[in-house]
KOLLO-287452 format. One record per residue (C-alpha): residue number from 1; residue in one letter; x, y, z. Coordinates in steps of 0.2 Angstrom, whole numbers. Layout:
N
<site n="NUM" res="A" X="X" Y="Y" Z="Z"/>
...
***
This chain:
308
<site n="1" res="X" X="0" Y="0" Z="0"/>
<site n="2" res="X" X="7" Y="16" Z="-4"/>
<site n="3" res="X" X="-4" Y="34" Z="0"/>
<site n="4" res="X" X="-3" Y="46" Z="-12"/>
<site n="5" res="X" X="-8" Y="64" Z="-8"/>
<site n="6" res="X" X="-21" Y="76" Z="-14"/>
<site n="7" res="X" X="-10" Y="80" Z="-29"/>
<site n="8" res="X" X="-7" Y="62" Z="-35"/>
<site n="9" res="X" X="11" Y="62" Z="-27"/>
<site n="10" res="X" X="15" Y="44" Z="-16"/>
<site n="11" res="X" X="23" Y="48" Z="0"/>
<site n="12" res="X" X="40" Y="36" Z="0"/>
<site n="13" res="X" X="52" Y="41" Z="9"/>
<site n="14" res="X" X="54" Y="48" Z="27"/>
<site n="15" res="X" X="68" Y="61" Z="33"/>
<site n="16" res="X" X="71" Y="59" Z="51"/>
<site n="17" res="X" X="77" Y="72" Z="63"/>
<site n="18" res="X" X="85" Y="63" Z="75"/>
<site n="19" res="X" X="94" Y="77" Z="82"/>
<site n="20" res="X" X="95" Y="98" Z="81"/>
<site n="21" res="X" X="112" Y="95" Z="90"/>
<site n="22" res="X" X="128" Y="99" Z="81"/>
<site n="23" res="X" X="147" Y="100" Z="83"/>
<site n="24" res="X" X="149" Y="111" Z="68"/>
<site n="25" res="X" X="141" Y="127" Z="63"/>
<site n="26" res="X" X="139" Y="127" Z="45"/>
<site n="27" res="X" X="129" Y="145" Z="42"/>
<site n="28" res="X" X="118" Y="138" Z="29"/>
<site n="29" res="X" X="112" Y="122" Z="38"/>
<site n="30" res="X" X="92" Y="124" Z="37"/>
<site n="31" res="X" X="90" Y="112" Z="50"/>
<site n="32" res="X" X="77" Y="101" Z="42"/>
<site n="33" res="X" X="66" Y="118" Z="44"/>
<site n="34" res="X" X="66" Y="115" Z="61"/>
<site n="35" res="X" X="65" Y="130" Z="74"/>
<site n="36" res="X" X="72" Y="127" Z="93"/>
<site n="37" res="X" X="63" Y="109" Z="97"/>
<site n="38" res="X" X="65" Y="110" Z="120"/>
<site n="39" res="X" X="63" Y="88" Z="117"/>
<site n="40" res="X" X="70" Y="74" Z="106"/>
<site n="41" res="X" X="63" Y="58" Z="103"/>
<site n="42" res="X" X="70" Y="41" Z="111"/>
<site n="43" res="X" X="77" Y="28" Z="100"/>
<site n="44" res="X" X="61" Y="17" Z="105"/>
<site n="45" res="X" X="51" Y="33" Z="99"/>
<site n="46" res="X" X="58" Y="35" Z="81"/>
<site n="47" res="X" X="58" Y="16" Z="78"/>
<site n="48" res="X" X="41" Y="15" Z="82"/>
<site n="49" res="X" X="32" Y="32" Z="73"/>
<site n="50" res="X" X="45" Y="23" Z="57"/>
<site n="51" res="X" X="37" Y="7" Z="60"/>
<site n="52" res="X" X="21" Y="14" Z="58"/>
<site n="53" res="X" X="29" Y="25" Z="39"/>
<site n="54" res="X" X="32" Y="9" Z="34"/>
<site n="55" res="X" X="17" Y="0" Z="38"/>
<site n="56" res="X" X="10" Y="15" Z="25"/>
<site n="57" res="X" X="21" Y="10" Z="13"/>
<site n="58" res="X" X="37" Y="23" Z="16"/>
<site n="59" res="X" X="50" Y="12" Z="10"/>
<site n="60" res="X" X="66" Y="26" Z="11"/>
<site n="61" res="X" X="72" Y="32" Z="27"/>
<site n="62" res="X" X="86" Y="45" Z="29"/>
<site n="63" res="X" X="92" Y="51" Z="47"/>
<site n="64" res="X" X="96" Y="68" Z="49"/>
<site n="65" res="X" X="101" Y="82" Z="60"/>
<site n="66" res="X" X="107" Y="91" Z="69"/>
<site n="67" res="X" X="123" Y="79" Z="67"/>
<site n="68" res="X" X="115" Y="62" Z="70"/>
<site n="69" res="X" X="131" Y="53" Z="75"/>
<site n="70" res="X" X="131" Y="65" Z="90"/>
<site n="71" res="X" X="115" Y="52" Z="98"/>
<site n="72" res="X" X="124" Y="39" Z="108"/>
<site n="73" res="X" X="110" Y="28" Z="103"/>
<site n="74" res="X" X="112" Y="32" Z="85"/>
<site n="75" res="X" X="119" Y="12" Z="81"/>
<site n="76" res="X" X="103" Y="8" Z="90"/>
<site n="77" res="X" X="93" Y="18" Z="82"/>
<site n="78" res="X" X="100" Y="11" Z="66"/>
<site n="79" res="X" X="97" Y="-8" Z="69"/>
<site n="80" res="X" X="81" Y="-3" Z="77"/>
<site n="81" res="X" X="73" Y="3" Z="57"/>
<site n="82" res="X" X="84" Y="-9" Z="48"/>
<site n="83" res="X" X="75" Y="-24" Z="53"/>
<site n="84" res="X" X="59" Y="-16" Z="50"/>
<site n="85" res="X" X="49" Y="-26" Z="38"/>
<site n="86" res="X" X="45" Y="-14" Z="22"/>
<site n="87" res="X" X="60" Y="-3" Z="25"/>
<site n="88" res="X" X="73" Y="-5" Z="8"/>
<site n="89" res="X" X="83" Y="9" Z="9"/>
<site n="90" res="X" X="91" Y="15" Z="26"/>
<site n="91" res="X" X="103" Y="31" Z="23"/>
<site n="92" res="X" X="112" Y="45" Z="33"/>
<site n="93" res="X" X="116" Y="64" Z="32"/>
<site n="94" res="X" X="132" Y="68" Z="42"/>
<site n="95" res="X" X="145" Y="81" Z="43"/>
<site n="96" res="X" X="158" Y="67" Z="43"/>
<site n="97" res="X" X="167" Y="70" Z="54"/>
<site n="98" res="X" X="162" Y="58" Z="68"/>
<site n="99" res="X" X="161" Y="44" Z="54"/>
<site n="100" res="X" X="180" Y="38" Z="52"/>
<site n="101" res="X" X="175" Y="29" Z="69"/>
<site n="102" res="X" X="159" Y="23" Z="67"/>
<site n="103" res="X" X="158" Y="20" Z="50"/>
<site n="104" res="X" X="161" Y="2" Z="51"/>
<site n="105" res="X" X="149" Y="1" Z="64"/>
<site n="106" res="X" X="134" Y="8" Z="55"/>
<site n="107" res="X" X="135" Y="-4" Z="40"/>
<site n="108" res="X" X="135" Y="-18" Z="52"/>
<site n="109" res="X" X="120" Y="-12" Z="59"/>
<site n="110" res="X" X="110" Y="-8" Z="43"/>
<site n="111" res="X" X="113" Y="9" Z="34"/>
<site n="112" res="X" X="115" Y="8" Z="17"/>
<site n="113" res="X" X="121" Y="24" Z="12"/>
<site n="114" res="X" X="128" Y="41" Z="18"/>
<site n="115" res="X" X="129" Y="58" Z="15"/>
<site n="116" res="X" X="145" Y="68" Z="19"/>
<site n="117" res="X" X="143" Y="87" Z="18"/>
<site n="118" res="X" X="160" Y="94" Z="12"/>
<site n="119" res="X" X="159" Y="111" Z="4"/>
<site n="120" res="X" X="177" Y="116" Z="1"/>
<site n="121" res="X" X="194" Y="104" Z="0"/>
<site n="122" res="X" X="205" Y="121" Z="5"/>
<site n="123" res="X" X="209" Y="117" Z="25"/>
<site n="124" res="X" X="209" Y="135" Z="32"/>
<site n="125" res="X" X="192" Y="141" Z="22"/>
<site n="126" res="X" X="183" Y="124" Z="28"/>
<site n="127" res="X" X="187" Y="130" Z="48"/>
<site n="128" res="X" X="182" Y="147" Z="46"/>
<site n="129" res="X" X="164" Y="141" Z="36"/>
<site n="130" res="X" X="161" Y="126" Z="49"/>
<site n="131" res="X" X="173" Y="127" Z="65"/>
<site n="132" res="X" X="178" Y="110" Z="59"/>
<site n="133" res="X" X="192" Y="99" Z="53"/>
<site n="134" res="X" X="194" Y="98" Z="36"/>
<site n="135" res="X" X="205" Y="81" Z="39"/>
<site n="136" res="X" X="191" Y="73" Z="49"/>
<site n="137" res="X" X="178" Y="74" Z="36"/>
<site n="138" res="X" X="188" Y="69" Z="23"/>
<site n="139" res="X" X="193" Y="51" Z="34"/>
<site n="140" res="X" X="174" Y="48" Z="37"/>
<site n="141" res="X" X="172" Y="49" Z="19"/>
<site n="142" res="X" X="185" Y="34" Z="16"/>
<site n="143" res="X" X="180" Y="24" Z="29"/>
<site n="144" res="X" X="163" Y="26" Z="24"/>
<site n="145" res="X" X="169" Y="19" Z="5"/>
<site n="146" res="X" X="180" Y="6" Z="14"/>
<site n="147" res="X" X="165" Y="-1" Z="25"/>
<site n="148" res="X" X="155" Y="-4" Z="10"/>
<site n="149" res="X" X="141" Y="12" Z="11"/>
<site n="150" res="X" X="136" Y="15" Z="-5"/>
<site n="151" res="X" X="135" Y="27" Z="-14"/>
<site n="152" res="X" X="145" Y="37" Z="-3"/>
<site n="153" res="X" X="138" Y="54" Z="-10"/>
<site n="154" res="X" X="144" Y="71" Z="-5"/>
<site n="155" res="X" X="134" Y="87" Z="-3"/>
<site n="156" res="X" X="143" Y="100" Z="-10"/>
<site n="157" res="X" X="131" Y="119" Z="-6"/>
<site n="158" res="X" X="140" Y="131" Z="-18"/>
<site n="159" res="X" X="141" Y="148" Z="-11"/>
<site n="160" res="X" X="142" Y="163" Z="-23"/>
<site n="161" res="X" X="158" Y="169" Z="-19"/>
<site n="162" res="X" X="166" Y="155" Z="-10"/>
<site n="163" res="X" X="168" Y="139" Z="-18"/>
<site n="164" res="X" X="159" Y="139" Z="-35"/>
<site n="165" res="X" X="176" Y="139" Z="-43"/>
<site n="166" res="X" X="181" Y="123" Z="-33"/>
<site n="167" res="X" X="166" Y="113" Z="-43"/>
<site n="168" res="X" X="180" Y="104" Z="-52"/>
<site n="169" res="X" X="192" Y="100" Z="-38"/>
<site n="170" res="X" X="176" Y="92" Z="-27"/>
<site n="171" res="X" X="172" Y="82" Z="-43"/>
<site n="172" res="X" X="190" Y="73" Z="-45"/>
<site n="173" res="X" X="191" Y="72" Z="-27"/>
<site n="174" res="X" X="173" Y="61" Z="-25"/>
<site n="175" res="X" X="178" Y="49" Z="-41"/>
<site n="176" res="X" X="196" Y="46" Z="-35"/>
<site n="177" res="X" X="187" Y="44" Z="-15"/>
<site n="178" res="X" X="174" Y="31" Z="-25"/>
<site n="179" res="X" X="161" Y="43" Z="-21"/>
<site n="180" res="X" X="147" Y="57" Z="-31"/>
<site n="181" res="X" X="147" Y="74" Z="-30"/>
<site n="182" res="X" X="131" Y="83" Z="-27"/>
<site n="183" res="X" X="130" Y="99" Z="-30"/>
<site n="184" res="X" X="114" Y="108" Z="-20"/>
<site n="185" res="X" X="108" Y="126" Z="-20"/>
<site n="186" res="X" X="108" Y="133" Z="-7"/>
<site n="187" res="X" X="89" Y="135" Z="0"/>
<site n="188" res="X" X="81" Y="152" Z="8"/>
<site n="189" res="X" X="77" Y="140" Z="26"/>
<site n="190" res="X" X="82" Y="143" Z="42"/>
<site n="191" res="X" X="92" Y="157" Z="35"/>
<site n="192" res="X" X="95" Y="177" Z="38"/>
<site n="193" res="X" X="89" Y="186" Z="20"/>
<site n="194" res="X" X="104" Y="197" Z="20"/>
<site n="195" res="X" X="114" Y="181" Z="22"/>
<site n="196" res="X" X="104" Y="170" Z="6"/>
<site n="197" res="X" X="107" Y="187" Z="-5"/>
<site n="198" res="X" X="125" Y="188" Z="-4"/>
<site n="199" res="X" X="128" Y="170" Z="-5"/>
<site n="200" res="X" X="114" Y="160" Z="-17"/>
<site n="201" res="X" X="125" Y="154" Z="-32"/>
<site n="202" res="X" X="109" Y="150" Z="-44"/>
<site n="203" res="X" X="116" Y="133" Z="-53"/>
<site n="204" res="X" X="112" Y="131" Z="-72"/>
<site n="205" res="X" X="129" Y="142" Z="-77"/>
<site n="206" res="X" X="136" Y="125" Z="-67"/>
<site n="207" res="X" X="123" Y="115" Z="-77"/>
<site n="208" res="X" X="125" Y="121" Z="-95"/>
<site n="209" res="X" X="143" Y="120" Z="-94"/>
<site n="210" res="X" X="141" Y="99" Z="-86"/>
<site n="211" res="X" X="130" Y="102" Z="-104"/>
<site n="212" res="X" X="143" Y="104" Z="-116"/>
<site n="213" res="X" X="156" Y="95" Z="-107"/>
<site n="214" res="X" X="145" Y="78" Z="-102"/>
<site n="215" res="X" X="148" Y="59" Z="-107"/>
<site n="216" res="X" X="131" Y="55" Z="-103"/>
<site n="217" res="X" X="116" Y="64" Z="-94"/>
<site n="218" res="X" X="104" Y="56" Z="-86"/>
<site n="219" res="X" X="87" Y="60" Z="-76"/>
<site n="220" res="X" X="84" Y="52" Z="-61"/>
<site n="221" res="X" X="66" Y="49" Z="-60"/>
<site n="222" res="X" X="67" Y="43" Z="-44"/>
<site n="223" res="X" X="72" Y="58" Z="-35"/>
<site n="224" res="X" X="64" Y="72" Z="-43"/>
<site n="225" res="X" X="71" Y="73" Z="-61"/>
<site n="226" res="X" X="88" Y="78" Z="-54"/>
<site n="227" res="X" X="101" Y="78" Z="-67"/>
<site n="228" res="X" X="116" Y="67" Z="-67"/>
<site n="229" res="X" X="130" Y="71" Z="-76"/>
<site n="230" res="X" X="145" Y="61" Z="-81"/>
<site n="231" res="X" X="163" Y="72" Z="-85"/>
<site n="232" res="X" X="177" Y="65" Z="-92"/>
<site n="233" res="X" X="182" Y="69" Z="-74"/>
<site n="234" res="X" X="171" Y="60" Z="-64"/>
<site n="235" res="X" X="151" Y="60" Z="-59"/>
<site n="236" res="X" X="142" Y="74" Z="-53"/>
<site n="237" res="X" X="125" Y="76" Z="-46"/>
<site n="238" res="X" X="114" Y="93" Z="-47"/>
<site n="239" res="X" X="101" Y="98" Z="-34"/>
<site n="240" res="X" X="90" Y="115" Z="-35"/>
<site n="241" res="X" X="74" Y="113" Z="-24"/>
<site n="242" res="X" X="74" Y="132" Z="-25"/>
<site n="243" res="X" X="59" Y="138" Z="-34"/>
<site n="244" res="X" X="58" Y="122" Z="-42"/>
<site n="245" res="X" X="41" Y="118" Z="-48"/>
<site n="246" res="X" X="45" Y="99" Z="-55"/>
<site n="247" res="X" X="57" Y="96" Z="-38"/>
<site n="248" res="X" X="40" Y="100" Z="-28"/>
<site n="249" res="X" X="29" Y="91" Z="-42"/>
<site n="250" res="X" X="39" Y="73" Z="-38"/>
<site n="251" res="X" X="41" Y="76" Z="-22"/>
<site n="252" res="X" X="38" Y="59" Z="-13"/>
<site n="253" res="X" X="45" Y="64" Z="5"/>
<site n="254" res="X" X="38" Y="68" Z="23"/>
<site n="255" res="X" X="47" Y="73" Z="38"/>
<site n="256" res="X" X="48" Y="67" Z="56"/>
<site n="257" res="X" X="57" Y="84" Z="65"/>
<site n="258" res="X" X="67" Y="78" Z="80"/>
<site n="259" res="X" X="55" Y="84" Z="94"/>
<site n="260" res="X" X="41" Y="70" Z="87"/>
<site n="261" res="X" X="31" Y="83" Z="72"/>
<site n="262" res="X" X="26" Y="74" Z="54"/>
<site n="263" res="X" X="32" Y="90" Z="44"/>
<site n="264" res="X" X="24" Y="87" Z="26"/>
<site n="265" res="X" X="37" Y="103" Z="18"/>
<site n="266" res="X" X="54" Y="109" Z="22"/>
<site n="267" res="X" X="49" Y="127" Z="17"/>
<site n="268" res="X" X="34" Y="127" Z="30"/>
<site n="269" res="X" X="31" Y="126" Z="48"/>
<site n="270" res="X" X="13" Y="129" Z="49"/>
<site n="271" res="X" X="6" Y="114" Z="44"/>
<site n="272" res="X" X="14" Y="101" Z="55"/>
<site n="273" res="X" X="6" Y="86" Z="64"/>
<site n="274" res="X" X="11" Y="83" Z="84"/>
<site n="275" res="X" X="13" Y="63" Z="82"/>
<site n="276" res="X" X="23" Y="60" Z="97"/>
<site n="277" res="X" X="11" Y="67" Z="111"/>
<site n="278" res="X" X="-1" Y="58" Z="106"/>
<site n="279" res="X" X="14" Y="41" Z="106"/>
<site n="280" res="X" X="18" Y="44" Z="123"/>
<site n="281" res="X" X="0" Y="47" Z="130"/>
<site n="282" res="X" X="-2" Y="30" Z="125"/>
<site n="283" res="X" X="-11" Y="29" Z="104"/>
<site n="284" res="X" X="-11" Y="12" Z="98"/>
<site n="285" res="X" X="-6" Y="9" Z="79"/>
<site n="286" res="X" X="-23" Y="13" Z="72"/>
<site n="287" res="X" X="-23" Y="33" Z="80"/>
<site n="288" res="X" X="-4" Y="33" Z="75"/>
<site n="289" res="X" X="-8" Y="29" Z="56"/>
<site n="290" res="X" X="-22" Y="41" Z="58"/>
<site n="291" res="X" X="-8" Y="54" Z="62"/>
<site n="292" res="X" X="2" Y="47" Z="46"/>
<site n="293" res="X" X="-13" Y="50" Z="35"/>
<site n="294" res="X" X="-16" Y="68" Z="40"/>
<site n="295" res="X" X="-1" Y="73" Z="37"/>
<site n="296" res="X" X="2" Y="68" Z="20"/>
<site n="297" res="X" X="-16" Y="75" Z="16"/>
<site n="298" res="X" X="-6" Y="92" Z="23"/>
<site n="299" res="X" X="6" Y="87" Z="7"/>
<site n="300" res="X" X="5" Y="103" Z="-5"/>
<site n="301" res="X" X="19" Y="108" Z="-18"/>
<site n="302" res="X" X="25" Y="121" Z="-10"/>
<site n="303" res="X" X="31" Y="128" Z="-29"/>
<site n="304" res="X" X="16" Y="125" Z="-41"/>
<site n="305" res="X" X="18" Y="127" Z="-60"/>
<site n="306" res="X" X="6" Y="138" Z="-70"/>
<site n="307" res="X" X="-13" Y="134" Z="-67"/>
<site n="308" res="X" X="-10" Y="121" Z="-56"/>
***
């Protein structure tokens, strides 16, 4: 069973919050469009709510943050969704650098796949941006391909000014790691105005340039229409939600934010649903699913085409 919402669009994947804690402080990390949740979930908690996605017919999970591996419960929480029945794809957003030592550990326990964000490969510029190691990421990155995770992808958000020049650099770098580049425009969430005007690098001078130069292009129909493009130099991946009216028209997610609320958009927070109060006064599965259901009826593209 999979449940579509009012526009036609299946709900298939679940992003999960398990976390709004961080040990870097990348300035534009929209934080899943989360505000300043007071609570997060327990491990028992997200298993269950995921438990229930799946029983709806949610196949993909991603954990999120926040920095999930900062949850000492994180390898738990892991197992805990892997041997759910129903749920195909189990995959992670990190900074990376906690994954050098736990990388290993997490494959063991079921993730599939990870995403590493890395958005320069100059040392000095990558502290400034993130207060970070540069060194530590890029180890989590190789134990994450020596562990087995794949695709190891890396999310590359390409700031105007600071690191669009380094496109082909970050492309070398994931083919020779045995990773993909993903480029991702960087998304107006979470975020000071003054600070998305200086900064938003709009993609398709990237994109027409991949164009001329590609191999082979190819839609993923799977994830929006995105485009993949294959250089003589390696793969890379292009992202732009950003005013995106065919990102929001295939849009198959919903979100579960770290303090227990089905978010049906990233861009809005005014149409959530509170699923983890109702969990912890006690709802059985049917009032749970009932929860589920309203919230992907809440599903609207949040960018509509002409007419629509």
């Amino acid at each position: 069973m999979v449940v579509c919402d009012r526009y036609g669009r299946p709900t298939l994947n679940l992003r999960i919050s398990v976390t709004q804690r961080c040990n870097l402080r990348c300035p534009y990390c929209h934080r899943e469009g989360e505000a300043h949740p007071s609570i997060e979930m327990t491990a028992g908690e997200i298993v269950r709510i995921t438990r229930t996605a799946a029983a709806l017919g949610i196949t993909g999970v991603k954990l999120t943050g926040g920095e999930p591996l900062l949850r000492a419960d994180i390898l738990q929480i892991v197992e805990g969704i892997a041997g759910l029945p129903g749920v195909r794809d189990l995959s992670m957003t990190t900074n990376g650098a906690l994954l050098a030592q736990q990388a290993e550990a997490l494959h063991r326990a079921g993730l599939d796949r990870v995403n590493v964000g890395l958005p320069t490969l100059r040392p000095g510029a990558f502290r400034r941006l993130t207060g970070g190691s540069l060194e530590d990421v890029v180890g989590g990155v190789k134990a994450a391909v020596k562990a087995g995770l794949r695709p190891v992808k890396l999310n590359m958000v390409v700031l105007r000014g600071f690191n669009e020049a380094e496109v082909p650099e970050l492309v070398r770098f994931a083919e020779e790691s045995g990773a993909i580049l993903q480029l991702i425009e960087l998304e107006p969430v979470n975020l000071e105005e003054a600070y998305y005007s200086r900064y938003y690098c709009p993609l398709e001078g990237l994109e027409s340039g991949f164009k001329e130069r590609a191999v082979e292009v190819r839609a993923r129909r799977d994830m929006q229409n995105r485009r993949v493009y294959t250089l003589p130099e390696g793969k890379v991946e292009v992202i732009r939600p950003t005013e995106n009216t065919e990102f929001c028209a295939h849009c198959t997610r919903l979100r579960l934010t770290s303090d227990g609320k089905l978010k049906p958009c990233l861009m809005r927070g005014d149409n959530l649903v509170d699923i983890l109060t109702p969990l912890r006064a006690g709802a059985d599965d049917k009032t749970l699913i009932s929860l589920f259901t309203e919230a992907i009826e809440r599903r609207e593209p949040y960018y509509r085409a002409a007419g629509d």
